[in-house]
PDBQT receptor file of N, H, CA, C and O in Angstrom, charges set to zero:
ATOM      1  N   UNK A   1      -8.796  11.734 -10.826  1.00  0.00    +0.000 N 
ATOM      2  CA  UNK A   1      -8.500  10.819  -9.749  1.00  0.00    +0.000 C 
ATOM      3  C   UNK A   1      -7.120  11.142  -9.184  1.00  0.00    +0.000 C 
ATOM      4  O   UNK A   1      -6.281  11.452 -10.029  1.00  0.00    +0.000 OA
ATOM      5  N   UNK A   2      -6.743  11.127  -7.942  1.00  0.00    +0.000 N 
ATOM      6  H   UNK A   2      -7.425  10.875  -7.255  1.00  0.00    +0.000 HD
ATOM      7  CA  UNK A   2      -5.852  11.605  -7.104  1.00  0.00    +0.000 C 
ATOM      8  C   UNK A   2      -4.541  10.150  -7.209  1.00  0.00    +0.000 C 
ATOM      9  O   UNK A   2      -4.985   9.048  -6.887  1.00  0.00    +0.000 OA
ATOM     10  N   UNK A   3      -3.694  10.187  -7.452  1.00  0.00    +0.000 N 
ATOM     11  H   UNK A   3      -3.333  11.083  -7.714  1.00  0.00    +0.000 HD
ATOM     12  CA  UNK A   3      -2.570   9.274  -7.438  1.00  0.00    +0.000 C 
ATOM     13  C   UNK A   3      -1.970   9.408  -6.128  1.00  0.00    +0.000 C 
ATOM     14  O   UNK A   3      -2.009  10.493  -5.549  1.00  0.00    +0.000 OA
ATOM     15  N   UNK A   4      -1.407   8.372  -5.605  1.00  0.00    +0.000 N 
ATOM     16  H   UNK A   4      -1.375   7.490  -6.076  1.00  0.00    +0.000 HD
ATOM     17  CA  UNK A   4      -0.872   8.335  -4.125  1.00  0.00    +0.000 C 
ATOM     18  C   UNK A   4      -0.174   9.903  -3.445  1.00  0.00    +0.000 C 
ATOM     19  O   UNK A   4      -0.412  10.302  -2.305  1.00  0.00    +0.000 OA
ATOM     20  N   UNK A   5       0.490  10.440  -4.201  1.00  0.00    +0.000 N 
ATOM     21  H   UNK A   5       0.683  10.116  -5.128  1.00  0.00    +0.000 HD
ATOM     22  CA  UNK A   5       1.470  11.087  -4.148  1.00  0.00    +0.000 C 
ATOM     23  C   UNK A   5       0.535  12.826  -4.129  1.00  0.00    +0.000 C 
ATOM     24  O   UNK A   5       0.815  13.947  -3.705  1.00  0.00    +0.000 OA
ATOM     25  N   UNK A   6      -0.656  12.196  -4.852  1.00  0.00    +0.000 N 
ATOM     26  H   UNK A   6      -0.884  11.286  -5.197  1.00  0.00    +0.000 HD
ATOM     27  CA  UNK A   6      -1.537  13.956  -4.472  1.00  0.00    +0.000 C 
ATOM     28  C   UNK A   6      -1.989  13.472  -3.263  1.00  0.00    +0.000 C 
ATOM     29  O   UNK A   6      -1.670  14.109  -2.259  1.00  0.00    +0.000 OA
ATOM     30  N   UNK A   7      -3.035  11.939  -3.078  1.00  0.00    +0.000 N 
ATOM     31  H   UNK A   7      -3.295  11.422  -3.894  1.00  0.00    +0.000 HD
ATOM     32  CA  UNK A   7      -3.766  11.924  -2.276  1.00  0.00    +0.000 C 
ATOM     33  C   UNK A   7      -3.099  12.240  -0.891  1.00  0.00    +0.000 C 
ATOM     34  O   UNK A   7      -3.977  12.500  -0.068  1.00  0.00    +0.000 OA
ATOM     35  N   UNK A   8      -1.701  12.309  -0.309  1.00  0.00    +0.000 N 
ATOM     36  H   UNK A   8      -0.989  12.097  -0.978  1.00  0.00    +0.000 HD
ATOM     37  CA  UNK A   8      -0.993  12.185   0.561  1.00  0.00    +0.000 C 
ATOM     38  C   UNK A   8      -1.064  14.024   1.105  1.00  0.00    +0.000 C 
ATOM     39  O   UNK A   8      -1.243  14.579   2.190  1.00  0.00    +0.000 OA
ATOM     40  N   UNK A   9      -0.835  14.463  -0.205  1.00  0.00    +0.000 N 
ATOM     41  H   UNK A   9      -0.690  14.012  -1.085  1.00  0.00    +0.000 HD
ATOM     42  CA  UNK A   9      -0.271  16.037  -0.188  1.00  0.00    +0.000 C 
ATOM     43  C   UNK A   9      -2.044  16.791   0.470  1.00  0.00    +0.000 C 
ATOM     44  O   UNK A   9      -2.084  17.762   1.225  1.00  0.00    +0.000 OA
ATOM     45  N   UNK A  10      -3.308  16.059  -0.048  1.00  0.00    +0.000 N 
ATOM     46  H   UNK A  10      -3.277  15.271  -0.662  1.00  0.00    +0.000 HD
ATOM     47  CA  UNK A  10      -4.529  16.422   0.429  1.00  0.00    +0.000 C 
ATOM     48  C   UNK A  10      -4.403  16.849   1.916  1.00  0.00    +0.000 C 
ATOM     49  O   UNK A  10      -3.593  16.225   2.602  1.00  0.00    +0.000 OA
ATOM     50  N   UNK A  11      -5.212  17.975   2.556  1.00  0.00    +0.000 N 
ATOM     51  H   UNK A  11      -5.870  18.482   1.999  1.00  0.00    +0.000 HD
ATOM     52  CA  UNK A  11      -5.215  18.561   3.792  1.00  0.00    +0.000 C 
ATOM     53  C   UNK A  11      -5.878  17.109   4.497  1.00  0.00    +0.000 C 
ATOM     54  O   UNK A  11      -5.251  16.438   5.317  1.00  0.00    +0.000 OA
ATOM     55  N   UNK A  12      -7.278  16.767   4.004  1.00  0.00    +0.000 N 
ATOM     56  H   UNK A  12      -7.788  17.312   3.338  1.00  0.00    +0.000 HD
ATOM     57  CA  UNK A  12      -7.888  15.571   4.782  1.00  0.00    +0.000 C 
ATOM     58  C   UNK A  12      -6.999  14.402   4.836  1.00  0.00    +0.000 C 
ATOM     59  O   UNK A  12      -7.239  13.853   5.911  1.00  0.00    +0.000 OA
ATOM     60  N   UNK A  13      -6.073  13.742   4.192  1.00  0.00    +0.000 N 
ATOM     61  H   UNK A  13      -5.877  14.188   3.319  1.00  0.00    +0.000 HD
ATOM     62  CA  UNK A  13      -5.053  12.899   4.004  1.00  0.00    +0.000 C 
ATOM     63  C   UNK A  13      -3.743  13.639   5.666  1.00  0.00    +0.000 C 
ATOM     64  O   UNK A  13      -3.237  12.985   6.578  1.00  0.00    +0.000 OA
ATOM     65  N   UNK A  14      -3.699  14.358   5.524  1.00  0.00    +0.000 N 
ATOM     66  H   UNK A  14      -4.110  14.890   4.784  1.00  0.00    +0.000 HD
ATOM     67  CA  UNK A  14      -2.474  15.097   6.741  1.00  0.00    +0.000 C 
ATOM     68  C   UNK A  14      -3.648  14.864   7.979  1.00  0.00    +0.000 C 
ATOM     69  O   UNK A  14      -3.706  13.915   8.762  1.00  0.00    +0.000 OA
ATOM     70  N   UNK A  15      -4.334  15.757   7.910  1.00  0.00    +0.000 N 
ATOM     71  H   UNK A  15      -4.286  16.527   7.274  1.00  0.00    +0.000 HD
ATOM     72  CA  UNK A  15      -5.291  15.736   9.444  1.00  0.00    +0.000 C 
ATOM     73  C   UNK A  15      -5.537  14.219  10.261  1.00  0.00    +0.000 C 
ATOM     74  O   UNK A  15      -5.251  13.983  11.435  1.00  0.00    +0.000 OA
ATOM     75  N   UNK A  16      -6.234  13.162   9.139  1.00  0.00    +0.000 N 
ATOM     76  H   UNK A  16      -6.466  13.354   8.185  1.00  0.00    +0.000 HD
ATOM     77  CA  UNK A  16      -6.643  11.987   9.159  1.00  0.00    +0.000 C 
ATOM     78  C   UNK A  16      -4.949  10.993   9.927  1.00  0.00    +0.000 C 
ATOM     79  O   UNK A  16      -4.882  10.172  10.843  1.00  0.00    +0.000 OA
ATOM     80  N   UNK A  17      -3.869  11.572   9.044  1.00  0.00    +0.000 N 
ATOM     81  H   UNK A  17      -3.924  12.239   8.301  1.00  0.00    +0.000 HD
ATOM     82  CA  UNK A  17      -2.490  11.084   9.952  1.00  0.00    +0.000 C 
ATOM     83  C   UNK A  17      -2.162  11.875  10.764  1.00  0.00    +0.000 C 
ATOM     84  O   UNK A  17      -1.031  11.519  11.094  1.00  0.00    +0.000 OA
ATOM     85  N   UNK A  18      -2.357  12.518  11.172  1.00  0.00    +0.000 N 
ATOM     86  H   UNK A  18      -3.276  12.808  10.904  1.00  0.00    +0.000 HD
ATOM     87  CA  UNK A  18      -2.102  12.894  12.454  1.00  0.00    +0.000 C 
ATOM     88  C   UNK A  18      -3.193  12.861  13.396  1.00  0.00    +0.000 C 
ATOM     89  O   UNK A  18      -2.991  13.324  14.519  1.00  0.00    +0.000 OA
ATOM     90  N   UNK A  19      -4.192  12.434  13.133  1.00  0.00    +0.000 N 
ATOM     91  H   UNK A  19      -4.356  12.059  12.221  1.00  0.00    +0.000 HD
ATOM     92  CA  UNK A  19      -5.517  12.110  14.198  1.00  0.00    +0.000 C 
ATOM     93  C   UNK A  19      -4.868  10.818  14.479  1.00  0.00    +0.000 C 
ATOM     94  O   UNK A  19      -4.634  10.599  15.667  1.00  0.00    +0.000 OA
ATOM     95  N   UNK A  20      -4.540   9.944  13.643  1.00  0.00    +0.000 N 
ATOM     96  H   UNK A  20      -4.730  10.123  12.678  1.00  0.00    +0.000 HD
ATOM     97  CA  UNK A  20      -4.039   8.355  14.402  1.00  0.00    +0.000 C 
ATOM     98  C   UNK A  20      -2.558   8.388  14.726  1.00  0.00    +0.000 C 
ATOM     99  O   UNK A  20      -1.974   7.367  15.090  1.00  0.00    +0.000 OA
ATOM    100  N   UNK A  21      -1.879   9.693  14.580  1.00  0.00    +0.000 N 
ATOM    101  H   UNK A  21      -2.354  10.522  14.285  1.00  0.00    +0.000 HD
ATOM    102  CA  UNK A  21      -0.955   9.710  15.596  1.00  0.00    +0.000 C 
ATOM    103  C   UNK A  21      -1.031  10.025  16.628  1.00  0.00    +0.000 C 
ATOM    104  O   UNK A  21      -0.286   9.605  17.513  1.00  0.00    +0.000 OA
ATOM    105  N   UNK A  22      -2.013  10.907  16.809  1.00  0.00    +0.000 N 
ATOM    106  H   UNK A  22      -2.618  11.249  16.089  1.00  0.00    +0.000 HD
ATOM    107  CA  UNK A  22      -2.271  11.337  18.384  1.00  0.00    +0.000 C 
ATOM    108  C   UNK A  22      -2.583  10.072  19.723  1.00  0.00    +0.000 C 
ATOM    109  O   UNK A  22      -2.233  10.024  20.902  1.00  0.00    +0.000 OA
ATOM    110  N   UNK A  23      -3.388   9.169  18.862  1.00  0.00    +0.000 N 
ATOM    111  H   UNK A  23      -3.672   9.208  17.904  1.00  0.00    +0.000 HD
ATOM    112  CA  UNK A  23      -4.296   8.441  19.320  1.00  0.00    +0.000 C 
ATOM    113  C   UNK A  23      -3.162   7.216  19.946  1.00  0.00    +0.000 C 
ATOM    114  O   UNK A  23      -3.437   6.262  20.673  1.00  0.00    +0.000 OA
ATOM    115  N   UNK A  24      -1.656   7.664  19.319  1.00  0.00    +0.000 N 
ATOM    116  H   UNK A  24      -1.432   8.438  18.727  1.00  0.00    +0.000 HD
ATOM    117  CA  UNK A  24      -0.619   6.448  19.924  1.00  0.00    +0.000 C 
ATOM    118  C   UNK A  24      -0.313   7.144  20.956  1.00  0.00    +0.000 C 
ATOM    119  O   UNK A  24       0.263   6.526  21.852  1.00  0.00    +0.000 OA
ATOM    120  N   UNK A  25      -0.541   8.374  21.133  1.00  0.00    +0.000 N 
ATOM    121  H   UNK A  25      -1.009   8.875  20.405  1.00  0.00    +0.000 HD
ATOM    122  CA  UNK A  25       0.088   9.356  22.025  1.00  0.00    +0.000 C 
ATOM    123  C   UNK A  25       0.172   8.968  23.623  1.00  0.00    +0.000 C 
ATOM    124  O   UNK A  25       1.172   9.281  24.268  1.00  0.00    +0.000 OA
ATOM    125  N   UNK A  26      -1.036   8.206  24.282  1.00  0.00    +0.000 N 
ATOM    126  H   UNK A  26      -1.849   7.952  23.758  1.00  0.00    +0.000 HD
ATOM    127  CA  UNK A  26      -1.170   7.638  25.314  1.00  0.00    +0.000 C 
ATOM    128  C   UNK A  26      -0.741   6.630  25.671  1.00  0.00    +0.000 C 
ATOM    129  O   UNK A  26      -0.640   6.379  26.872  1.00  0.00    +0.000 OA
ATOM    130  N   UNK A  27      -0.355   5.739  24.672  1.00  0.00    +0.000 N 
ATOM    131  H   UNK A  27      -0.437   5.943  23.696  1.00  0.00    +0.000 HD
ATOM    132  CA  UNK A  27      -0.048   4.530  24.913  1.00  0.00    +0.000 C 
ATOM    133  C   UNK A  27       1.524   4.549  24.760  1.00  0.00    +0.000 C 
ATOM    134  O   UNK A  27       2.229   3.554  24.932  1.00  0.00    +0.000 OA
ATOM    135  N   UNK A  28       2.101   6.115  24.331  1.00  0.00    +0.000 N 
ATOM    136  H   UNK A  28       1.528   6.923  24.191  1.00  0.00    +0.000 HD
ATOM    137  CA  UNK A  28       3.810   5.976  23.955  1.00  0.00    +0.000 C 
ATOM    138  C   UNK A  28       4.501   6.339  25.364  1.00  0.00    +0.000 C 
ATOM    139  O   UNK A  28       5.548   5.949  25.880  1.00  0.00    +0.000 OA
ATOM    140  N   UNK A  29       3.359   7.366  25.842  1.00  0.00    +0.000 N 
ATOM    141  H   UNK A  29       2.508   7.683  25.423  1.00  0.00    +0.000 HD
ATOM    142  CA  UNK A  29       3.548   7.794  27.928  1.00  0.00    +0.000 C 
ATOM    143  C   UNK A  29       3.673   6.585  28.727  1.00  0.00    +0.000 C 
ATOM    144  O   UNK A  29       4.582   6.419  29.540  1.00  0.00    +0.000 OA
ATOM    145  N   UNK A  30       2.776   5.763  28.494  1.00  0.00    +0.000 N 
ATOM    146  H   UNK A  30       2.037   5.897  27.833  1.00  0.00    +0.000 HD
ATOM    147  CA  UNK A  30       2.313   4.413  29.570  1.00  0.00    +0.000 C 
ATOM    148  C   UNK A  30       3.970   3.557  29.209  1.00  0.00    +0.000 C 
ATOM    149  O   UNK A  30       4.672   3.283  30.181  1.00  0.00    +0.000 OA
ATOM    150  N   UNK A  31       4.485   3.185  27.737  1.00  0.00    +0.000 N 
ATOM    151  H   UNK A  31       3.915   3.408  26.947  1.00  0.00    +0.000 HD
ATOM    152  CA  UNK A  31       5.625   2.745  27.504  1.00  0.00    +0.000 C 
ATOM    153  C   UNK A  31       6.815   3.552  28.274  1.00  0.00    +0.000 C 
ATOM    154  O   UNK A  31       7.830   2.884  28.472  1.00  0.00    +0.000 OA
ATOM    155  N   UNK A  32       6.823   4.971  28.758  1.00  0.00    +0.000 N 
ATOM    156  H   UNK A  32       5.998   5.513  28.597  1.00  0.00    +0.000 HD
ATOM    157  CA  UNK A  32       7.604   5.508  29.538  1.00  0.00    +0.000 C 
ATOM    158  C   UNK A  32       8.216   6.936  28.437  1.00  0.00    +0.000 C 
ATOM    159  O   UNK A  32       9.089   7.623  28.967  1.00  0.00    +0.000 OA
ATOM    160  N   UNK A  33       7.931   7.207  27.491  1.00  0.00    +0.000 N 
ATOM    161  H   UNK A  33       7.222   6.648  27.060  1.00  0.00    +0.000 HD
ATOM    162  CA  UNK A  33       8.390   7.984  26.394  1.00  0.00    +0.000 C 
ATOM    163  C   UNK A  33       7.855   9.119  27.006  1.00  0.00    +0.000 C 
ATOM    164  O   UNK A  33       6.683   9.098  27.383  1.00  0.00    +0.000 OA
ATOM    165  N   UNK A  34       9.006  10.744  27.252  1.00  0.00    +0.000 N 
ATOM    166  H   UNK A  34       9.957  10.762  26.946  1.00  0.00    +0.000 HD
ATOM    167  CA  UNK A  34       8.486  11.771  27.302  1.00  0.00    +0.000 C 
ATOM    168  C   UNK A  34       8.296  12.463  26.186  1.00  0.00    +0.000 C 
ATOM    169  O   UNK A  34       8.737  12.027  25.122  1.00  0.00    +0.000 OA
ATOM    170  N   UNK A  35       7.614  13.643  26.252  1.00  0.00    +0.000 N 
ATOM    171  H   UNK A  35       7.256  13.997  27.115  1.00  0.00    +0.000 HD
ATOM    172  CA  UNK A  35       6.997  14.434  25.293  1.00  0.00    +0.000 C 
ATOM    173  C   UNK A  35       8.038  14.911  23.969  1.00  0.00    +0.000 C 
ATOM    174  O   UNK A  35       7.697  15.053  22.795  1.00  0.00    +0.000 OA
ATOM    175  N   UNK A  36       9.237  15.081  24.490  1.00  0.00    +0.000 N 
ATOM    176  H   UNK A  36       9.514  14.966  25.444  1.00  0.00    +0.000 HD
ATOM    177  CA  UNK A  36      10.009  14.997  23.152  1.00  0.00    +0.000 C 
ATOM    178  C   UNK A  36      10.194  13.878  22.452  1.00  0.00    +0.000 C 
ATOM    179  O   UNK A  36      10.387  13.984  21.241  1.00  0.00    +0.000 OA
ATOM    180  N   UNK A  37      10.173  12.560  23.086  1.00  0.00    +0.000 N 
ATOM    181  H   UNK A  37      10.017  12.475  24.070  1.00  0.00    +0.000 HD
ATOM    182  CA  UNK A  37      10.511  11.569  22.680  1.00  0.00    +0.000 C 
ATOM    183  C   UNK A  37       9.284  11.258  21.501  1.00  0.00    +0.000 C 
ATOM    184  O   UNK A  37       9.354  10.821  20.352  1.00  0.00    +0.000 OA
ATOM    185  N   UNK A  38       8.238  11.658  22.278  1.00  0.00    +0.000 N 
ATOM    186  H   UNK A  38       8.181  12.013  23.211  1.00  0.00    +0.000 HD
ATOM    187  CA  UNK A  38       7.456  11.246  21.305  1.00  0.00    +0.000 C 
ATOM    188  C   UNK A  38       6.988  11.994  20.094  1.00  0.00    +0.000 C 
ATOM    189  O   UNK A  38       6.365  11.361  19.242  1.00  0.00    +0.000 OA
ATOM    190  N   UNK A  39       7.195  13.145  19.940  1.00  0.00    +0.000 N 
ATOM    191  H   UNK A  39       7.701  13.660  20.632  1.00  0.00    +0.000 HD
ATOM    192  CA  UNK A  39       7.242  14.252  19.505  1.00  0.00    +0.000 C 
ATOM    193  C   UNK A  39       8.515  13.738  17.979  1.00  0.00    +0.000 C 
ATOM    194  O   UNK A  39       8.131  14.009  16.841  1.00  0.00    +0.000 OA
ATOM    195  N   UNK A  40       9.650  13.171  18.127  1.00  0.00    +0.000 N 
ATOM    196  H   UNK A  40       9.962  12.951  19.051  1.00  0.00    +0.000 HD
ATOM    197  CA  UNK A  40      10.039  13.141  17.351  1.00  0.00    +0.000 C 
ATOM    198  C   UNK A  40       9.983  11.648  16.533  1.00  0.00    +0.000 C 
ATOM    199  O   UNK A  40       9.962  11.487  15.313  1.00  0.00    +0.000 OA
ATOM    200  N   UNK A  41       9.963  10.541  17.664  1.00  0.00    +0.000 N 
ATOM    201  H   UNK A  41       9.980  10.671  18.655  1.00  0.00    +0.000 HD
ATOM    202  CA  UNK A  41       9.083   9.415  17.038  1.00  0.00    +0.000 C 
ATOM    203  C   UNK A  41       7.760   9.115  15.627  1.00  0.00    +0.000 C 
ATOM    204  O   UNK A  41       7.600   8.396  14.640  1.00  0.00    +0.000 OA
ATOM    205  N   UNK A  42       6.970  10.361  16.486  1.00  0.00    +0.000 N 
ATOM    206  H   UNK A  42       7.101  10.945  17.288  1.00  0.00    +0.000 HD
ATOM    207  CA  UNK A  42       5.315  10.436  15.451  1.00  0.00    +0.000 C 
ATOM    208  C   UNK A  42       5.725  11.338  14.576  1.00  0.00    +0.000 C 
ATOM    209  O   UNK A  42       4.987  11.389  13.592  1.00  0.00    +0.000 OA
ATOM    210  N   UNK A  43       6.787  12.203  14.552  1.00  0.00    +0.000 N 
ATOM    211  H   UNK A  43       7.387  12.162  15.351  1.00  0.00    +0.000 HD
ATOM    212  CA  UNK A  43       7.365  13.479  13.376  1.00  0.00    +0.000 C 
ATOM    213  C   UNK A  43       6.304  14.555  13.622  1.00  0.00    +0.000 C 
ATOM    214  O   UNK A  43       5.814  15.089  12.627  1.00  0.00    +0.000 OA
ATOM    215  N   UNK A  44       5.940  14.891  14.708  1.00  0.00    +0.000 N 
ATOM    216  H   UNK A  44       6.338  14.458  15.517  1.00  0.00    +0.000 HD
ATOM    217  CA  UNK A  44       4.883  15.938  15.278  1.00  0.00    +0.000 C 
ATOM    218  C   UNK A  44       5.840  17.025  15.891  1.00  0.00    +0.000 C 
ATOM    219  O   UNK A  44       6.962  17.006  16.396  1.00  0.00    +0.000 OA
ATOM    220  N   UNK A  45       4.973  17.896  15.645  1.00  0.00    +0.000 N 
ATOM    221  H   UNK A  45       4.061  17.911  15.235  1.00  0.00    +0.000 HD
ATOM    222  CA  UNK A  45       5.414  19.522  16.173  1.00  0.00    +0.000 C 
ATOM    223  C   UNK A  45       5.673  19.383  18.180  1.00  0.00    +0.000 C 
ATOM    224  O   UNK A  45       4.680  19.421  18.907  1.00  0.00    +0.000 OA
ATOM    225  N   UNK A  46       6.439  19.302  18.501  1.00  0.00    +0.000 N 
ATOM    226  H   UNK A  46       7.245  19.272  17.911  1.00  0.00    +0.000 HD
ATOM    227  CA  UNK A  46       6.786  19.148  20.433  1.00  0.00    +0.000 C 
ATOM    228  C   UNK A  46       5.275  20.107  20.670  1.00  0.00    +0.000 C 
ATOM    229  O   UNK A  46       4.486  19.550  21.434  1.00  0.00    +0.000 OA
ATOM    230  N   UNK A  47       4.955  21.027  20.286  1.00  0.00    +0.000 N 
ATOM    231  H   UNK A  47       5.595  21.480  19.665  1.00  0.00    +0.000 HD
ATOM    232  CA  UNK A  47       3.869  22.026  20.604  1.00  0.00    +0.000 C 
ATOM    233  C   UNK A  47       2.726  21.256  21.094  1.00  0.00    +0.000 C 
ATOM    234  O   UNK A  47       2.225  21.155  22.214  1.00  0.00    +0.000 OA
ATOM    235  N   UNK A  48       2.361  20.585  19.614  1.00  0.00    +0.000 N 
ATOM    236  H   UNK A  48       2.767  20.668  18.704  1.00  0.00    +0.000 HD
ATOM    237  CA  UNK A  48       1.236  20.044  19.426  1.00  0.00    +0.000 C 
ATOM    238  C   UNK A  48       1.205  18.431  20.438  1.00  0.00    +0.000 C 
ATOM    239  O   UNK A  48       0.201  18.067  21.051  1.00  0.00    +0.000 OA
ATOM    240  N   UNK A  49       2.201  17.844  20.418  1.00  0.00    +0.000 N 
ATOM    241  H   UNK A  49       3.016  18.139  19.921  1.00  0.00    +0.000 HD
ATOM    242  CA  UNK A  49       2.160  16.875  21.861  1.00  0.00    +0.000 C 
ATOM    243  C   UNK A  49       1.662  17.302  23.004  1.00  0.00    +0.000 C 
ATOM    244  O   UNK A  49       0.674  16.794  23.536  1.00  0.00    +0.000 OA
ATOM    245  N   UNK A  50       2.364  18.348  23.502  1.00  0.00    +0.000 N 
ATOM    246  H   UNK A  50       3.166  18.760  23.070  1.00  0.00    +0.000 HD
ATOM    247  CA  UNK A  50       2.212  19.037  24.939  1.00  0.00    +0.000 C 
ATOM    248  C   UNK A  50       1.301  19.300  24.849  1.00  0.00    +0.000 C 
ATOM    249  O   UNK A  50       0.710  19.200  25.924  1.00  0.00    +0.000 OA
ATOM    250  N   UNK A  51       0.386  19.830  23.641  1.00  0.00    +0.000 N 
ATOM    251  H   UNK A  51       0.866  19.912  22.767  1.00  0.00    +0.000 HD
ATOM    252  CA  UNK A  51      -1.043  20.298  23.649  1.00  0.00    +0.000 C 
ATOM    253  C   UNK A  51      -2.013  19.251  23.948  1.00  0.00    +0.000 C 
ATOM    254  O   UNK A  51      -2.754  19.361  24.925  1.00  0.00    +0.000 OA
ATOM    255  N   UNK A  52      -2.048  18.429  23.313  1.00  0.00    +0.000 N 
ATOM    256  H   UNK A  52      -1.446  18.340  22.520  1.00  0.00    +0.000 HD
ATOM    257  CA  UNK A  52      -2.624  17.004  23.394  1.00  0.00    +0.000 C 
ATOM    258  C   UNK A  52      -2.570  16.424  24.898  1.00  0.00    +0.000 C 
ATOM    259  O   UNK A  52      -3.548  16.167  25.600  1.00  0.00    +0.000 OA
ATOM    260  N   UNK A  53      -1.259  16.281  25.223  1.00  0.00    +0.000 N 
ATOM    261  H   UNK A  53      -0.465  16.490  24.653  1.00  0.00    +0.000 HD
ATOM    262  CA  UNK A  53      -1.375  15.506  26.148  1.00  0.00    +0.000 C 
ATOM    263  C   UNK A  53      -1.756  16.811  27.362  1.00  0.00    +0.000 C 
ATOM    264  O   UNK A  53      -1.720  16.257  28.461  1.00  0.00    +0.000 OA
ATOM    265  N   UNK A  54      -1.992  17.847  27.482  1.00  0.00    +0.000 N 
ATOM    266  H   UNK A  54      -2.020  18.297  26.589  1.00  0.00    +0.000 HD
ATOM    267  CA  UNK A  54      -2.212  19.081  28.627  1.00  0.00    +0.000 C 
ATOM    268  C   UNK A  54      -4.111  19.099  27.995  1.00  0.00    +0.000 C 
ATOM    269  O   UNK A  54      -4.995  19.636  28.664  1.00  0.00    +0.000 OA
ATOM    270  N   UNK A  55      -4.275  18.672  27.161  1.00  0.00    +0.000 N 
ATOM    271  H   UNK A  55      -3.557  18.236  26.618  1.00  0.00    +0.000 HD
ATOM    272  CA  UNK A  55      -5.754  18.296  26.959  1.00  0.00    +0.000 C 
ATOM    273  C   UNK A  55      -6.153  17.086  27.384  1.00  0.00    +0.000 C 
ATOM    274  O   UNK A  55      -7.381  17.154  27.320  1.00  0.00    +0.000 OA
ATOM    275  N   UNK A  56      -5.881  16.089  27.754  1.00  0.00    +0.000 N 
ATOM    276  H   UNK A  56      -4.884  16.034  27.806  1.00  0.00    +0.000 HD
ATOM    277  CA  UNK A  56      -6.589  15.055  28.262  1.00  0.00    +0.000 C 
ATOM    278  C   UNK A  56      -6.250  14.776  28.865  1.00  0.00    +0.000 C 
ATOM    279  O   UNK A  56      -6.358  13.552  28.941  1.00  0.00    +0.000 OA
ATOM    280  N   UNK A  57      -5.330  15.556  30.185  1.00  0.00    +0.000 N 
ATOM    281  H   UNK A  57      -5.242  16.550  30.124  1.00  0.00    +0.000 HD
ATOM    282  CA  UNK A  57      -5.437  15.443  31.678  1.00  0.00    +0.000 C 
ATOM    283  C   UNK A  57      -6.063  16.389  31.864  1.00  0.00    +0.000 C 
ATOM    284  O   UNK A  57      -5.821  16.908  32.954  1.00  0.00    +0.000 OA
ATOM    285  N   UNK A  58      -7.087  17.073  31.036  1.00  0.00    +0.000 N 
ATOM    286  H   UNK A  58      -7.283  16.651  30.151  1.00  0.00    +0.000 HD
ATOM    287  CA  UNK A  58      -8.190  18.026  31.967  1.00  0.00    +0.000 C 
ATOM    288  C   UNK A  58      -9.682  17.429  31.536  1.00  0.00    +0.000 C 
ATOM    289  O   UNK A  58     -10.704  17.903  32.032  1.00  0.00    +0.000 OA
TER     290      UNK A  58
């Protein structure tokens, strides 16, 4: 059985937090936050913002 501290370190545990960080991602723009801002807010790669958000304006 996985104790907090593996279950965290698990790949599905990382993906799963950062899928519901993304998902604030729209609603941190509408508050007025640019892409760095939010980028260091959610502790996300600036890359992977710009990616996100250059994906769902197409």
């Amino acid at each position: 059985m996985f104790n907090l501290t593996e279950w965290k370190q698990t790949k599905f545990y990382q993906e799963a937090e950062e899928e519901g960080k993304l998902e604030t991602i729209p609603l941190l723009i509408r508050l007025g936050l640019n892409e760095e801002q939010i980028a260091r807010e959610l502790n996300l790669k600036f890359e992977i913002v710009c990616q996100f958000i250059a994906n769902q304006n197409n």
